[in-house]
C-alpha positions in Angstrom: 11.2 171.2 -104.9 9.6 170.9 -108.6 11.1 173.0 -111.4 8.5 175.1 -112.6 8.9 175.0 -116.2 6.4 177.3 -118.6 5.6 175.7 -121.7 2.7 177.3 -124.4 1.1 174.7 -127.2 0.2 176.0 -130.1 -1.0 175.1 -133.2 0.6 176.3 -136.4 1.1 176.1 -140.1 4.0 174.0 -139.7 2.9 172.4 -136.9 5.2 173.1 -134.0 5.4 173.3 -130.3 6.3 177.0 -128.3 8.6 175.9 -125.9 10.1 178.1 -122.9 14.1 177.8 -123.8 15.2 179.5 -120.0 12.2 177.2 -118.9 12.4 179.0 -115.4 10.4 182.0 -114.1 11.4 185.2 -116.1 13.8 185.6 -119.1 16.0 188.6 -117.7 17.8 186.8 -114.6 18.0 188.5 -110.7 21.4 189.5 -110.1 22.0 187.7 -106.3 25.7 188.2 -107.1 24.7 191.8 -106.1 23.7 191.1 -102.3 25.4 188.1 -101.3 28.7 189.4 -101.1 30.5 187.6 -104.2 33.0 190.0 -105.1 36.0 189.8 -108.1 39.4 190.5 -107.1 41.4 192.2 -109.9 45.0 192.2 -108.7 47.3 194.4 -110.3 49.6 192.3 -111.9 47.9 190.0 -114.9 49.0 186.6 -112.9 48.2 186.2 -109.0 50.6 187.3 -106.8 52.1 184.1 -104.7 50.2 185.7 -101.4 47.0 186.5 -102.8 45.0 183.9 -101.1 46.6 185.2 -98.0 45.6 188.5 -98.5 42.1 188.2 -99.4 41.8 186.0 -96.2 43.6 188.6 -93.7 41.1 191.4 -95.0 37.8 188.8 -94.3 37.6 187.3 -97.4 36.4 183.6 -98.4 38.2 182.7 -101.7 35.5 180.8 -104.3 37.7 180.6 -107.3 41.1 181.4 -108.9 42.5 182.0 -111.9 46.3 182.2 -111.8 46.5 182.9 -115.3 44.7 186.5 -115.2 45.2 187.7 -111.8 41.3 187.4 -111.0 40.2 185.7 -107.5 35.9 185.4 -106.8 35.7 185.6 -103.5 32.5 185.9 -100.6 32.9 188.9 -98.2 31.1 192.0 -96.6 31.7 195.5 -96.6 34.9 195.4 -94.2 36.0 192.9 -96.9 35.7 195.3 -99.5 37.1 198.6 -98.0 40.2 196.7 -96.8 41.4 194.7 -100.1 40.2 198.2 -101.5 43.4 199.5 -100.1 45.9 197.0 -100.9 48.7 197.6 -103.2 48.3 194.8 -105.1 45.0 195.2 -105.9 43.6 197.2 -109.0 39.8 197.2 -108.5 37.2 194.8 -106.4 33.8 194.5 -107.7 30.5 192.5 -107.7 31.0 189.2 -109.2 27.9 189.1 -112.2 25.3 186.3 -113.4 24.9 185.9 -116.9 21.0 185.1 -117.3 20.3 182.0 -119.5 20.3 183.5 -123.1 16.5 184.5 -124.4 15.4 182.5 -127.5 12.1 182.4 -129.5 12.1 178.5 -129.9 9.8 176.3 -131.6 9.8 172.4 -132.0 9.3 170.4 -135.0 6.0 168.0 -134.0 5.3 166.6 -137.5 6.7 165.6 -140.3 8.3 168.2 -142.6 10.8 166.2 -144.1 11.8 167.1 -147.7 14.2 165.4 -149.6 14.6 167.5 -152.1 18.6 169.5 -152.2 19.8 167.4 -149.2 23.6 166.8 -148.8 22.2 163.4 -148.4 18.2 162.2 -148.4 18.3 161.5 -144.4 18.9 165.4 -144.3 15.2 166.0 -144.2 15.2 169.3 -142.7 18.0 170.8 -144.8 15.2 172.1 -147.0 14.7 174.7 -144.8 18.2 175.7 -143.5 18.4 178.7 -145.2 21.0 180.2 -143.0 23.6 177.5 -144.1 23.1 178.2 -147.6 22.8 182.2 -147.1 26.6 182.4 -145.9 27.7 180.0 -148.6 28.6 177.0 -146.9 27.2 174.5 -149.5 30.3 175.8 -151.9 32.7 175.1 -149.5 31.8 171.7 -149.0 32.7 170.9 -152.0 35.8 171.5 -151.4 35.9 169.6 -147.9 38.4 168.7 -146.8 40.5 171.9 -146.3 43.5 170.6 -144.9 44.8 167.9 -142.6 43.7 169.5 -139.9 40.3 169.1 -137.7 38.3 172.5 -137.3 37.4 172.9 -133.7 34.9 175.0 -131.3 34.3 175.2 -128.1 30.7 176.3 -127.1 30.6 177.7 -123.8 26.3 177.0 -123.0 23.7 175.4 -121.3 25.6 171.8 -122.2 25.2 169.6 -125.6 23.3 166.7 -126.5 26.7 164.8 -127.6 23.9 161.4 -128.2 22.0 163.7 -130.4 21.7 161.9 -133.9 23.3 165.0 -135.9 25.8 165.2 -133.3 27.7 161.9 -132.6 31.0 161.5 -133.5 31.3 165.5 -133.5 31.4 166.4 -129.6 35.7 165.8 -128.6 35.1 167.0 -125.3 32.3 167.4 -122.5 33.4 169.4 -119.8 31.2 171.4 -116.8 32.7 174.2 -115.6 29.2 175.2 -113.7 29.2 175.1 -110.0 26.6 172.5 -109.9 27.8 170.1 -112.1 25.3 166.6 -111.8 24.9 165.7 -115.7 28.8 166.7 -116.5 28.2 168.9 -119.7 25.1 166.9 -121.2 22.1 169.7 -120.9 20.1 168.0 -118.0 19.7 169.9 -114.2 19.0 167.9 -111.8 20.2 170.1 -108.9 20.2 174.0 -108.0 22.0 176.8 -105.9 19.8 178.1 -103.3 20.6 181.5 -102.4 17.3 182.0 -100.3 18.2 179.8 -98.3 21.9 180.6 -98.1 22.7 183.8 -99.6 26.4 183.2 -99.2 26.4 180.6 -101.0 29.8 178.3 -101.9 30.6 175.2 -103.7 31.5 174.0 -100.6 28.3 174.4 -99.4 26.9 172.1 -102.4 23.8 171.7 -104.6 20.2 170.9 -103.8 18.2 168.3 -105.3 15.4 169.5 -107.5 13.1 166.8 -107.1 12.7 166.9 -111.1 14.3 167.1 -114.1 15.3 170.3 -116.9 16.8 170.2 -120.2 17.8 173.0 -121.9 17.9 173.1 -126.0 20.1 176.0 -126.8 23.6 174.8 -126.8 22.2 171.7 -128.6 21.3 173.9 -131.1 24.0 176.4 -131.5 26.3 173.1 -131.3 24.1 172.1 -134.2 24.5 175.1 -136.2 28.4 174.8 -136.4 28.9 171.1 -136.5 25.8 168.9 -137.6 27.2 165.8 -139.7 25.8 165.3 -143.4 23.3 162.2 -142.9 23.3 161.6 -139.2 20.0 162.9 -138.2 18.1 165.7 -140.1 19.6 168.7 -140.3 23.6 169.8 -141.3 25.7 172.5 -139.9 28.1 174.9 -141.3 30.8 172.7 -140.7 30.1 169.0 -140.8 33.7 168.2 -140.7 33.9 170.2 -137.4 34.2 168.9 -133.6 32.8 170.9 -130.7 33.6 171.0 -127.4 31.1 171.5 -125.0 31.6 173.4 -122.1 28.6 173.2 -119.7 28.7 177.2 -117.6 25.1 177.7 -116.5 23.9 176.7 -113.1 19.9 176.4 -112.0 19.3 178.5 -108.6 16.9 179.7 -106.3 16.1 183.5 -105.9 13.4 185.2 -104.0 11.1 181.8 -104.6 12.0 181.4 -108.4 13.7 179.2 -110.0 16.4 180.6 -113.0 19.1 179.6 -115.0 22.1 182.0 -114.7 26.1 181.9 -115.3 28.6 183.2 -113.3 31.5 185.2 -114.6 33.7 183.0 -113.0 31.8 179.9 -114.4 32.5 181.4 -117.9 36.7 182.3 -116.9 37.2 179.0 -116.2 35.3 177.3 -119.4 37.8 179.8 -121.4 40.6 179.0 -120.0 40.2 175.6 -120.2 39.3 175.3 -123.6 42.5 177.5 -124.6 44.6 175.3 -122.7 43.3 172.3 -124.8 43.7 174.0 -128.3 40.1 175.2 -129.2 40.8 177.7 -131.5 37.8 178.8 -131.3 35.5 179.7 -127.9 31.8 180.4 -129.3 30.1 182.2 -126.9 25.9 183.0 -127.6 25.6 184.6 -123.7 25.9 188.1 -122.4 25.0 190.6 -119.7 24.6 194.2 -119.9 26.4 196.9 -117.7 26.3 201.1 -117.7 30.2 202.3 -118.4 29.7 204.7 -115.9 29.3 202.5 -113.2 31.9 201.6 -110.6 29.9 198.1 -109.6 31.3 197.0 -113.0 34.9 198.1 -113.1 36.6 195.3 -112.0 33.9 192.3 -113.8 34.8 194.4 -117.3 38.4 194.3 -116.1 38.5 190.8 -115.3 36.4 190.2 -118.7 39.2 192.4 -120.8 41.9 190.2 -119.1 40.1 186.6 -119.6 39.8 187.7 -123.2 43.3 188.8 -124.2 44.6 186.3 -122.3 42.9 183.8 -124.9 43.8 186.0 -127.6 47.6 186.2 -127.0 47.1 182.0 -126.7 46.0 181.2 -129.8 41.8 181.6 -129.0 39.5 183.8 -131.0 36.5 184.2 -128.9 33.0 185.0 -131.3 29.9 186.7 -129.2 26.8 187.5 -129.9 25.9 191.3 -130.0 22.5 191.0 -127.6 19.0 190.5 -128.2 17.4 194.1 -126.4 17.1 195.8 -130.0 19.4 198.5 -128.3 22.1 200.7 -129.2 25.5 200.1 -128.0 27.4 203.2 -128.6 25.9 205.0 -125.2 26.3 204.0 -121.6 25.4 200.5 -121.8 27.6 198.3 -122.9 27.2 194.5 -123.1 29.9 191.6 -122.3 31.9 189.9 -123.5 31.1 191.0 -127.3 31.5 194.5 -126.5 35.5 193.6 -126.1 38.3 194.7 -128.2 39.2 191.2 -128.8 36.0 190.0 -128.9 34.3 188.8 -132.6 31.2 190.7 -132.1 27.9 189.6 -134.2 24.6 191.1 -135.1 21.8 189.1 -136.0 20.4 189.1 -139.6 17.1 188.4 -141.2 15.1 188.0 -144.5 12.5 190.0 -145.2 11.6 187.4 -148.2 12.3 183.5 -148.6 12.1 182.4 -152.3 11.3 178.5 -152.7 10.7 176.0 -151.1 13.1 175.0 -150.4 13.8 177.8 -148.9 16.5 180.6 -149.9 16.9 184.0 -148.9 16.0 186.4 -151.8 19.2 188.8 -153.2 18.8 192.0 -151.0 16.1 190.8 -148.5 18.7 191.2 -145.6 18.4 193.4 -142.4 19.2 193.5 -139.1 16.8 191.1 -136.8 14.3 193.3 -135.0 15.9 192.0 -131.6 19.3 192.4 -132.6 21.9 194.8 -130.3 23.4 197.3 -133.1 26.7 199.8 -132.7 30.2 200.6 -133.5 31.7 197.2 -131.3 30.0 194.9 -134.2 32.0 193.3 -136.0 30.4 190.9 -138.5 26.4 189.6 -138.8 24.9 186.3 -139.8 21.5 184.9 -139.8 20.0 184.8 -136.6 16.2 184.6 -138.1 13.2 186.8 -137.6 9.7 188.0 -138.7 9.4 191.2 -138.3 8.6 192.3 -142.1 5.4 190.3 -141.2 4.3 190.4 -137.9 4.9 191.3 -134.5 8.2 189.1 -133.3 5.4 187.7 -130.6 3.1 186.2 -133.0 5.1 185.0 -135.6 4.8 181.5 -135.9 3.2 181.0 -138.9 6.2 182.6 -140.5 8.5 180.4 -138.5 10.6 179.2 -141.9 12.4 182.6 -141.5 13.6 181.0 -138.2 16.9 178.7 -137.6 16.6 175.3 -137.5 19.1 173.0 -136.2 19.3 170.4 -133.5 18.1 170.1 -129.9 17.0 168.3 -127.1 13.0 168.4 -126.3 12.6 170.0 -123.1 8.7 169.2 -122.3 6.6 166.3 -122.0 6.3 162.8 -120.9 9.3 162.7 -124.0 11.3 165.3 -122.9 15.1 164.6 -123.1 14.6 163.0 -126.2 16.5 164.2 -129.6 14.3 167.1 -131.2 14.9 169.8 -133.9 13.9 173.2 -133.2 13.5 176.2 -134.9 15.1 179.7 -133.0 15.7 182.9 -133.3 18.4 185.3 -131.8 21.8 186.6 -131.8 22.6 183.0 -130.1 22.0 181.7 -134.1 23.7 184.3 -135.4 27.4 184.0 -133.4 27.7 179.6 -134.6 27.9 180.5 -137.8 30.6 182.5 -137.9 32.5 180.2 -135.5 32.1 177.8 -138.3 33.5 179.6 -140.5 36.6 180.8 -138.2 37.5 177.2 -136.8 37.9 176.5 -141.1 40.2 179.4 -140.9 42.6 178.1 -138.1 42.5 174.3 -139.8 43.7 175.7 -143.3 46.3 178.4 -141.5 47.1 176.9 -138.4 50.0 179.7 -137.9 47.4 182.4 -138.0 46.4 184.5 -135.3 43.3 185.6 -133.8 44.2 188.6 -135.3 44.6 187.1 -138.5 41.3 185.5 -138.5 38.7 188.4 -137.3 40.9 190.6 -139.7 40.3 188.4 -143.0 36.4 187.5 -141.9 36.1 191.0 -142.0 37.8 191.6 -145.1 35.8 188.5 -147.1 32.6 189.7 -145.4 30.0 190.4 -148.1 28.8 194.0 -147.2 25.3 194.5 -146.9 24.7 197.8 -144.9 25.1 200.1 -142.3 28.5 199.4 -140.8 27.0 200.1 -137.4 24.3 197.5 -138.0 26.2 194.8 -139.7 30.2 195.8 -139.1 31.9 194.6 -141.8 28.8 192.6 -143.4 27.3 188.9 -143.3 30.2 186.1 -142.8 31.0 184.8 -146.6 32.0 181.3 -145.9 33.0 180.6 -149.5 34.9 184.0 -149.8 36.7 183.2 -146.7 37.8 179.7 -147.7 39.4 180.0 -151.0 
């Protein structure tokens, strides 16, 4: 089987490439979790009782995954399954396992040259010229004080994988790490292999991957990895925190569904990547994903309980998880929540925009902020930062000629007889938004390595510069300089 990728040329002021980022049939993901019988186990207690694995099998139940340290099990069973671990005493709640669809993205490539000299850190940072973002959040002031301290800052980005061979990127990737069921590529942003649920609905990783008979690559984590760490003079772009090093955790799998082809991350996927990068001292877990659920729904009791658990678990260890606020435009005080970055101990950000760039090179004009026309809104955020947009302008669908009020950073081209190669894209979403204040957090923990979590999302708040409606922007847009002094 081929990969059916979609991919739209067109031709544009700045001469750039529409590219597909899900690159598979449809941009909100099926849910098979739903029908197959993957359930989550949430056991009373917040570590697994010694038995569990006995009692999930005497009740019919195929155990996929396990997590020890919150007291969550994934498991494959029916109905029976369900009504019987239901009723065990050591059980709190058994729900549908979820699938976090691959995050949605305007994205646009960089086909010519646009390289500009001109304010670079250093003249092979071409593209800095229109980076924006970077300087919006003041992170050229803290540069200039770099280092901060002895210490390395470090984030874990839980995505589609990283180009670590990107040239903005090498030397800054510590650690490559797949925590995807379908793992061919380790955490480099290649599929070569899917889950096919068609054809076995019950699917386990016992039952392995297919081959796809092709080839995807996926830009987004690239990107985002980009955003927080790209090096001054290593390709053509910088990120918020050159001196940064990322690890990239690799949680999406490709699968098959009703004859399509998407790109989708299970919950337990995501567990494992968190726990895993706690237990090797990120300080930081950026996480640009998320799923939506209705509070009022028993099918998501135990995933939000297992979520909640994952997350504080992380938090009382040292890890300050940062997650984007959504990109359905939607308001999040109702019914629907969305996961993880509706979470108590969850960094929440909203997406910002500017309704007018002054330059080139391009800056963001003193009160031209407001929330991104995509951007999830409500009382759970907890901080913005420039995610990019054009609404002011045009419709979000036709926006290209506008695209310098987009995010550029790196990423990996994912079309064409040169796909794979190193590429620079511009985006826009609440994906953009969530690096940058990862950035700035991972400083944080390198100057005050005693600090909490707590600590952290506290004084980001606190140094945030406020710009608005508290339900649209929470505390205001990330002040990188504020923060650091």
């Amino acid at each position: 089987m081929k990969p059916r990728v979609r991919v739209v040329v067109l031709l544009v002021a700045l001469a750039v490439v529409l590219c597909s980022t899900a690159a598979m049939a449809a941009t909100k993901a099926p849910t098979p979790t739903q029908s197959n019988g993957r359930y989550l186990v949430v056991f009373t207690s917040d570590t697994l009782p010694s038995d569990a694995a006995k009692r999930i099998v005497n009740s019919g139940g195929k155990v996929v995954r396990a997590f020890q340290q919150i007291g969550v099990v994934s498991v494959i069973g029916d109905a029976t399954f369900v009504s019987k671990i239901a009723k065990d005493a050591k059980v709190l709640s058994v729900g549908p396992e979820h699938m976090f669809a691959a995050p949605h993205v305007q994205a646009l490539e960089v086909t010519e040259d646009a390289a500009v000299v001109e304010g670079a850190p250093l003249p092979a940072d071409n593209l800095y010229y229109y980076q924006w973002d970077i300087r919006r959040i003041g992170a050229p002031a803290v540069w200039a004080r770099l280092p901060l301290s002895a210490a390395t800052p470090r984030v874990a980005v839980l995505d589609v994988g990283v180009m670590h061979t990107h040239p903005d990127l090498v030397g800054q990737v510590d650690t490559m790490v797949a925590t995807s069921y379908c793992p061919t590529g380790g955490s480099y942003p290649v599929y070569t292999t899917y889950i096919d649920f068609d054809s076995n609905p019950n699917w386990t990783p016992s039952d392995g991957c297919s081959a796809l008979g092709g080839t995807i690559y996926q830009a987004h984590g690239t990107h985002v990895a980009g955003t927080i760490a790209a090096n001054f003079g290593g390709g053509r772009v910088v990120g918020v925190a050159p001196d940064a090093k990322v690890g990239a955790y690799k949680v999406f799998d490709v699968y098959l569904y009703e004859g399509d082809l998407y790109l989708g991350a299970f919950d337990t996927a995501i567990f494992n990547a968190i726990i895993d990068a706690t237990l090797h001292s990120y300080r930081v877990i950026s996480l640009s994903l998320g799923t939506y659920g209705l509070r009022n729904d028993k099918d998501y009791n135990a995933s939000w309980l297992a979520w909640d658990r994952v997350a504080k678990w992380a938090n009382r260890n040292g890890a300050l998880i940062v997650a984007s606020s959504g990109n359905s435009a939607v308001n999040l005080n109702g019914t629907l929540f969305h996961m993880p970055s509706d979470l108590p101990t969850v960094m929440s950000t909203s997406a910002t925009a500017s309704s007018f760039l002054l330059g080139p090179p391009y800056d963001a004009a003193p009160g031209s902020d407001y929330l991104a026309s995509y951007s999830n809104y409500g009382a759970a955020v907890d901080i913005a930062a420039p995610g990019g947009d054009c609404y002011p302008y045009v419709d979000p669908l036709y926006c290209t000629s506008y695209v310098q009020y987009w995010i550029l950073n790196a990423g990996i081209r994912e079309s064409g007889p040169t796909s794979g190669q190193a590429a620079y894209y511009f985006m826009q979403g609440t994906s953009m938004a969530t690096p940058h204040v990862s950035a700035v957090a991972a400083w944080l923990f390198a100057m005050h390595p005693d600090w909490t979590p707590g600590d952290v999302r506290s004084w980001l708040k606190t140094t945030a510069e406020v710009i608005g409606s508290r339900q649209q922007f929470g505390h205001g847009m990330v002040n990188a300089d504020a923060a650091t002094q």
